[in-house]
C-alpha positions as CSV (number, residue, x, y, z in Angstrom):
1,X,104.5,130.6,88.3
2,X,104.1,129.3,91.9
3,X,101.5,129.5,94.0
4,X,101.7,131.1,97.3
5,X,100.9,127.3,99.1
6,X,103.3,125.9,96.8
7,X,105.9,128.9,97.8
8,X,105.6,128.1,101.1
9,X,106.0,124.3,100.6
10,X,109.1,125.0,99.4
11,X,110.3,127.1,102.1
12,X,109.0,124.9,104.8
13,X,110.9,121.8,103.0
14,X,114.3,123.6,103.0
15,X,113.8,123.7,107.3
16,X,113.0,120.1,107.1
17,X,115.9,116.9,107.3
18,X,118.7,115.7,109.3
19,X,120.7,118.7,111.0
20,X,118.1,121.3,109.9
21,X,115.6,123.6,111.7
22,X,112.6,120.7,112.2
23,X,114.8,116.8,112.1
24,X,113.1,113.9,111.7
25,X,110.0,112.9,114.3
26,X,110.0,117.0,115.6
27,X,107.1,118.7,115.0
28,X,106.0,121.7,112.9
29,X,104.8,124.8,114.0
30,X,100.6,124.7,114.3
31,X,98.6,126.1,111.1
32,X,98.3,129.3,113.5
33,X,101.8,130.0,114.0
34,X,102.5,129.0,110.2
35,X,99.8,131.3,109.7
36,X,100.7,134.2,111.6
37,X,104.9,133.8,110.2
38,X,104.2,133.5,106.6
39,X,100.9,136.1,106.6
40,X,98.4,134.2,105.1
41,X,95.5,132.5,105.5
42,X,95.0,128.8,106.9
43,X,94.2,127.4,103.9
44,X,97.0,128.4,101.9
45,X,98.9,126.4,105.0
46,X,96.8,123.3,104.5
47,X,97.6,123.3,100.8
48,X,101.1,123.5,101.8
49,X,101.1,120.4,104.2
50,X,99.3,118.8,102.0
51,X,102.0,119.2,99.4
52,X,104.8,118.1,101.8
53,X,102.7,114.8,103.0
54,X,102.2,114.0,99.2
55,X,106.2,114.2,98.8
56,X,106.5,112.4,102.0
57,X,108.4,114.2,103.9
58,X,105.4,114.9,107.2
59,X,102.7,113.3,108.5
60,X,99.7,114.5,110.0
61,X,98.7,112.9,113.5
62,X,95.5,113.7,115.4
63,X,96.3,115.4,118.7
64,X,99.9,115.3,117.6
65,X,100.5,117.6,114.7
66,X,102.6,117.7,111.6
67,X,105.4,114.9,112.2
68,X,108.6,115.4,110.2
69,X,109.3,111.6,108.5
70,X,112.8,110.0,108.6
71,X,114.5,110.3,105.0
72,X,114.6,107.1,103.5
73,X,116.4,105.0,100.6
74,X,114.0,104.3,97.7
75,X,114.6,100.7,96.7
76,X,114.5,99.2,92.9
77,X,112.2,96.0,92.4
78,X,113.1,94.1,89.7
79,X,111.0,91.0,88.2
80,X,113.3,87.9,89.9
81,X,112.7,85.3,92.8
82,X,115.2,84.0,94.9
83,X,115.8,81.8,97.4
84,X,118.1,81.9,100.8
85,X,119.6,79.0,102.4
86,X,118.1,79.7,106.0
87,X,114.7,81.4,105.8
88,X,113.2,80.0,101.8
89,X,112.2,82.2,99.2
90,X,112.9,85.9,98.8
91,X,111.0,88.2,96.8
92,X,112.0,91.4,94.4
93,X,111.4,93.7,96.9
94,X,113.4,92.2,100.3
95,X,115.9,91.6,97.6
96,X,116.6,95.3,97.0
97,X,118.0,95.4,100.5
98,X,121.0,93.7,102.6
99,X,120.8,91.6,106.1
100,X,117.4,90.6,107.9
101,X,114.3,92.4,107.4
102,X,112.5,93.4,110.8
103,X,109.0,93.1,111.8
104,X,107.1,96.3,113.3
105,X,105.1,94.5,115.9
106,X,104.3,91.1,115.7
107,X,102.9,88.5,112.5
108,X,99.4,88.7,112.9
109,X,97.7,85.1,111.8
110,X,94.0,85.2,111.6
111,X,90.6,84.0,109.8
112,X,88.7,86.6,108.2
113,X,86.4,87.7,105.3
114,X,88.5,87.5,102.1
115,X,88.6,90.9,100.2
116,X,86.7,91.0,96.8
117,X,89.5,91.5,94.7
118,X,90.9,88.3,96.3
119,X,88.3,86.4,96.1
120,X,88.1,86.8,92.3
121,X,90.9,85.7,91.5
122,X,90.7,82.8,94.2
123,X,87.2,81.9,92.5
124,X,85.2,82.3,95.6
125,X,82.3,84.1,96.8
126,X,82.8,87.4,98.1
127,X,83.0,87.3,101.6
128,X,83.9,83.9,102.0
129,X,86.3,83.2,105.5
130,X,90.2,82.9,104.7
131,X,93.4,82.7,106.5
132,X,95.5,85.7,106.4
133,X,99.0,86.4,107.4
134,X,99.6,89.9,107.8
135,X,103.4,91.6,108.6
136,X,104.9,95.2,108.6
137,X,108.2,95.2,107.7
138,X,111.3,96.9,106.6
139,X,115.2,96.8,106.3
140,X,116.8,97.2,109.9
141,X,116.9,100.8,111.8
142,X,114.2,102.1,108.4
143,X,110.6,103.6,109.2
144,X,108.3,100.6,108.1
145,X,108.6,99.8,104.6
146,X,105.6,97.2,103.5
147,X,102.2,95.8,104.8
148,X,102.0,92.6,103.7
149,X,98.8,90.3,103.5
150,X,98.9,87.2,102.2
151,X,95.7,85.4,102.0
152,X,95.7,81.4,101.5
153,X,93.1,80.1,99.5
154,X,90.5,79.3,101.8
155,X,90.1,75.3,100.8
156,X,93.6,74.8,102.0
157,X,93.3,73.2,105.1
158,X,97.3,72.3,105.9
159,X,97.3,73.1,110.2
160,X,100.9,74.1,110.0
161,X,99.7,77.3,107.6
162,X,97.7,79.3,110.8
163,X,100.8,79.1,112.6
164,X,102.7,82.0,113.1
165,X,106.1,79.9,112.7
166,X,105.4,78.0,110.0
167,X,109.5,76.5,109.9
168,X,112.2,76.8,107.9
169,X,111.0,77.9,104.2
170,X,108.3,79.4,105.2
171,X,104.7,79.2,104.6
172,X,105.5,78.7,101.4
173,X,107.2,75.6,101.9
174,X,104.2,74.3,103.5
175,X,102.2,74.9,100.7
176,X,104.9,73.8,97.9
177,X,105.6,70.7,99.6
178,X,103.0,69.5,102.8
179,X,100.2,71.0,100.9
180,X,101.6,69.3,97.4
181,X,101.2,72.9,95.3
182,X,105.1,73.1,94.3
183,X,105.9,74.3,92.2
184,X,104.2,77.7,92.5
185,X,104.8,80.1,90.0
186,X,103.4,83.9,90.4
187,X,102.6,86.2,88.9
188,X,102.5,90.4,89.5
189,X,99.7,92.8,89.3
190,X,100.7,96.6,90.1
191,X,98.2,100.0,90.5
192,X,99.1,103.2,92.7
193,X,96.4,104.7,94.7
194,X,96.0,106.2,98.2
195,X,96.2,104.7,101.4
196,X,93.8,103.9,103.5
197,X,93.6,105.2,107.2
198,X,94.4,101.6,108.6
199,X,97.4,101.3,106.1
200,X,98.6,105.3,106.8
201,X,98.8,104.2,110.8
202,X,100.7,100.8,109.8
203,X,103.1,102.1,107.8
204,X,103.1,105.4,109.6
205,X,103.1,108.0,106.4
206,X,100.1,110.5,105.1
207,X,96.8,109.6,103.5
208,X,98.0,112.3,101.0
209,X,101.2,110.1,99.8
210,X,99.8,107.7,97.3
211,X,101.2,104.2,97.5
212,X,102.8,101.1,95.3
213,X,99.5,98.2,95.7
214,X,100.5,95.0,94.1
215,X,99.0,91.6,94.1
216,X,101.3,88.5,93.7
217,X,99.3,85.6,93.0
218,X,101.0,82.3,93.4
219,X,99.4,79.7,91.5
220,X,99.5,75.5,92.0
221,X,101.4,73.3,89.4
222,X,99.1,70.7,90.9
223,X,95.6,72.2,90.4
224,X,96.7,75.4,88.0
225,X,95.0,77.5,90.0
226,X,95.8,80.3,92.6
227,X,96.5,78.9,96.4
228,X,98.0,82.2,97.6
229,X,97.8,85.8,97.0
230,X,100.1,88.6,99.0
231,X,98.8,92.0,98.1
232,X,101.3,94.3,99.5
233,X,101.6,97.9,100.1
234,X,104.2,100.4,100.0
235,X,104.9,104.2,99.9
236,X,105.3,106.0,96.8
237,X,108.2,107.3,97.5
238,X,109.9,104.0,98.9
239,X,110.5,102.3,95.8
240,X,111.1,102.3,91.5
241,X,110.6,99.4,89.1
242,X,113.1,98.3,87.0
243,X,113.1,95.6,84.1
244,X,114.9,94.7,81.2
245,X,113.0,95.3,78.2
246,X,113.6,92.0,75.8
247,X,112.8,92.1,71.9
248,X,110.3,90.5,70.4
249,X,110.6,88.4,67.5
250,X,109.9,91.2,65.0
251,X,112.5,93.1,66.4
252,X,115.4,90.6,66.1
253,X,118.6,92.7,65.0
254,X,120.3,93.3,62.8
255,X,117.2,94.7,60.9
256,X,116.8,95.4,57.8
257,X,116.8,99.5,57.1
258,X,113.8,101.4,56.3
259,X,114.3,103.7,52.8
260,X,113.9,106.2,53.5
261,X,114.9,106.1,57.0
262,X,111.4,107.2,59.6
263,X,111.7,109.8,62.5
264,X,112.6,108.1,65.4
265,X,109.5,108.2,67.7
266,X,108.4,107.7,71.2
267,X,105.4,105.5,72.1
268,X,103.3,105.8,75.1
């Protein structure tokens, strides 16, 4: 049986979407009006927003309110790389959608304190300085879709990588074939967690929704080590993963039958 916030989160997301009582970027009601309408007490109306941010479907904004969020596509990733004539390699995700992604304000380019996880796998001490190159993005006329850092390791000294243009190809050009790492192969690391308040504002959803984290490391054929790591973030709700399963060589078909015949099962 429901409970009475999760009642009322239901109610409040029939008002919500395109052509309905609160569209996208309108407001809710305060907690006191939502309150005083549905007769009970605050809390039960904090458990209730909370419910609709963790389905992302409203954000909460200091000073602002409860935001409605725009209704967006959730995009399939699927384990391939490839590459486009005019601007270098594309990656699983940016190859879920059509046309020219867009940046939400500008390519940010800067030297700073590597994060720990990164610096593990780099090999480095924690702390140590590195160049990172960090981009919001989405497909055109969509909320934003992905933070993306990537973080070159910090021995790499090629000039053209601080550079916000870094040419046709991309920085990873530079480092395939200036910097003499091609070619890179990566490789995918995945975890869901929440967001923090930094990421929430950039990609403009709840601290409640939880979020896609992956690290893609990009490792040299030169040295065989990693030389650049994007660890990118996404909402939840945004995107699935899809691959094909292959079968190992125990499984090679046709098989020969069990006698009798076992229970099919499910394995998690």
């Amino acid at each position: 049986m429901a409970t009475k916030s999760e009642e009322i989160a239901g109610l409040l997301a029939e008002r919500i979407g395109l052509g309905r009582e609160f569209p996208p970027d309108s407001t809710l009601p305060s907690y006191d009006e939502l309150t005083s309408e549905y007769e009970v007490s605050r809390l039960t109306i904090v458990r209730a927003i909370e419910q609709l941010s963790r389905r992302g479907l409203v954000r909460t904004v200091k000073k602002t309110g409860v935001i409605v969020l725009q209704p967006v596509e959730r995009r399939t990733v699927r384990d391939v790389v490839r590459r486009s004539p005019s601007s270098g390699y594309v990656f699983p995700v940016a190859a879920a959608a059509a046309g020219a992604w867009v940046l939400h304000g500008r390519l940010e380019v800067d030297r700073r304190p590597v994060p720990d996880e990164i610096a593990d796998w780099f090999g480095v001490e924690h702390a140590t300085e590195g160049l990172r190159r960090r981009r919001v993005s989405s497909p055109p006329e969509e909320p934003p879709f992905q933070l993306a850092d990537t973080w070159v390791h910090p021995e790499e000294s090629v000039p053209e990588l601080a550079h916000a243009d870094t040419g046709p190809g991309g920085y990873l050009d530079v480092l395939e074939q200036s910097a003499g790492h091609g070619p890179l192969a990566w490789e995918r690391f995945l975890q869901v967690d929440l967001p923090t308040g930094e990421e929430a504002r950039l990609l403009q959803i709840s601290r409640q929704l939880p979020v896609w984290r992956q690290y893609t490391v990009g490792t040299s054929a030169r040295t065989g080590h990693p030389v650049e790591i994007t660890a990118v973030v996404i909402p939840g709700e945004r995107v699935q993963y899809a691959t094909k399963l292959r079968r190992d060589a125990s499984a090679r078909w046709p098989v020969e039958p069990f006698a009798p015949a076992p229970q099919s099962f499910d394995v998690g």
